[in-house]
C-alpha positions as CSV (number, residue, x, y, z in Angstrom):
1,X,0.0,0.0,0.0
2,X,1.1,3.6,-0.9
3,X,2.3,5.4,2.0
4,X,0.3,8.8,3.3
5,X,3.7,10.9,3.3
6,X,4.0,9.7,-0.7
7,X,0.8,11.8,-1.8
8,X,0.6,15.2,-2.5
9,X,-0.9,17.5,-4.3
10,X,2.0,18.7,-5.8
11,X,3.9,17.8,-9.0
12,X,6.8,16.6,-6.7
13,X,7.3,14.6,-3.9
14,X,10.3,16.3,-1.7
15,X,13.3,14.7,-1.3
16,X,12.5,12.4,-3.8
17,X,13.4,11.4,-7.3
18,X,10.4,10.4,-9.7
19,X,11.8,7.6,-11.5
20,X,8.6,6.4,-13.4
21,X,5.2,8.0,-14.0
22,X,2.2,4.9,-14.3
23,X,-0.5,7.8,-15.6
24,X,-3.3,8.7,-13.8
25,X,-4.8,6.5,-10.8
26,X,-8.1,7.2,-9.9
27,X,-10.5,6.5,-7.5
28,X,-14.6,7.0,-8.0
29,X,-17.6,6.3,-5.3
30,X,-20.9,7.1,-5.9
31,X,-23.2,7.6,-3.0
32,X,-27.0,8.7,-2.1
33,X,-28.6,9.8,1.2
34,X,-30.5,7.2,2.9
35,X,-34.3,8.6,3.5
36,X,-33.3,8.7,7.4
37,X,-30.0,10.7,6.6
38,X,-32.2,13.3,4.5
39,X,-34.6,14.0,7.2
40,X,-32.1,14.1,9.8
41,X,-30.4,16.4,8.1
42,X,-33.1,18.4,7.2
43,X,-33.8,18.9,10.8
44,X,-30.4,20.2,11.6
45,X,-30.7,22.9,8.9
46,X,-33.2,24.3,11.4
47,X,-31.3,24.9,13.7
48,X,-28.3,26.0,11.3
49,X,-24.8,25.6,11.4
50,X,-23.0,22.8,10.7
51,X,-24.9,19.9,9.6
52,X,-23.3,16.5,10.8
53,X,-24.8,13.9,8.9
54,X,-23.9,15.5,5.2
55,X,-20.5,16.2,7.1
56,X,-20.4,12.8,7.4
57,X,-21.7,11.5,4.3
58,X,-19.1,13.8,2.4
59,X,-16.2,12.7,4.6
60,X,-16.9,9.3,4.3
61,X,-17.2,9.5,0.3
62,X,-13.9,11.2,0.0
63,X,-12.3,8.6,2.0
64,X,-13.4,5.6,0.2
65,X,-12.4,7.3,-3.2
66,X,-8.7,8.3,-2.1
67,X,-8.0,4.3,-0.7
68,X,-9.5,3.2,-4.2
69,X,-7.1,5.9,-5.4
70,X,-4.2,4.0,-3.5
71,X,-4.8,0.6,-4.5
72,X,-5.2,1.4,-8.1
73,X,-2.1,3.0,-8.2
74,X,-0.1,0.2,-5.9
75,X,-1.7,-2.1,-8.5
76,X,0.4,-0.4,-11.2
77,X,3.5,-0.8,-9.1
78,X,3.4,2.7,-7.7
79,X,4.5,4.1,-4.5
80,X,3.2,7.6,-4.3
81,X,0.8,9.8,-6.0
82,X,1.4,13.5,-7.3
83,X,-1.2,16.2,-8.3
84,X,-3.7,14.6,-6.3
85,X,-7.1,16.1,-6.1
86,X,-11.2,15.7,-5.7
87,X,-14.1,16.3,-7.7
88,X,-17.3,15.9,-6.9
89,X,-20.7,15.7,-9.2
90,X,-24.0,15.5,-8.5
91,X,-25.7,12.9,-10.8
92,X,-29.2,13.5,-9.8
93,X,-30.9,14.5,-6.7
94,X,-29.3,13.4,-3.7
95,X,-27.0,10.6,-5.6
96,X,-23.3,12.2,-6.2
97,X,-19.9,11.1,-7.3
98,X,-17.0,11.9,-5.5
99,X,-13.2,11.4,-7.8
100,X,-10.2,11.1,-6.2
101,X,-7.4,11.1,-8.8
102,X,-3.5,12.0,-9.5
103,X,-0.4,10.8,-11.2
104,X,0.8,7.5,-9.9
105,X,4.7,7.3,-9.5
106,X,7.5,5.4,-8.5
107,X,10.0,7.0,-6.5
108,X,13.1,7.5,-4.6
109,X,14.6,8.6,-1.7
110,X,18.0,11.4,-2.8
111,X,21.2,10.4,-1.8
């Protein structure tokens, strides 16, 4: 598995050589709201501020998107990931997408 220090959202990994790019590595989860989640929710926008449960939801997404990041890009014999970054998409009403993607590499340490 990739190492957290070995992904950045930079085009370089410091103190590091990139030996071999693998192209990009990406990681997609699509999610909805459970009819529970969207009341709950609801209810919290009430009382306003932060609402938990989308916190959540979101965190959650964005998680399971950046580990199917990493073991797509340790599947092509990388061992960290440049440029990384999100996207997110809303494919219809309350059902989004969240991308995790970046350029797998292999690198190493400078001497």
């Amino acid at each position: 598995m990739i190492e957290r220090h070995m992904v950045t959202t930079t085009f370089e990994l410091p103190g590091y050589k990139i030996e071999r790019s693998f192209g990009v590595a990406r990681g997609i989860i699509v999610r909805s709201r459970s009819i529970v989640g969207a009341v709950g929710a609801s209810l919290q926008t009430l009382f306003g501020g932060n609402i938990s449960l989308y916190t959540s939801l979101c965190e959650r997404a964005r998680q399971d998107a950046y580990e199917r990041m990493l073991a797509e890009a340790a599947g092509l014999g990388a061992n960290g990931i440049i440029g990384m970054r999100y996207d997110a998409t809303e494919i219809a009403r309350g059902i989004s997408e969240v991308l995790c993607y970046g350029t797998a590499v292999y690198a190493t340490a400078f001497r």
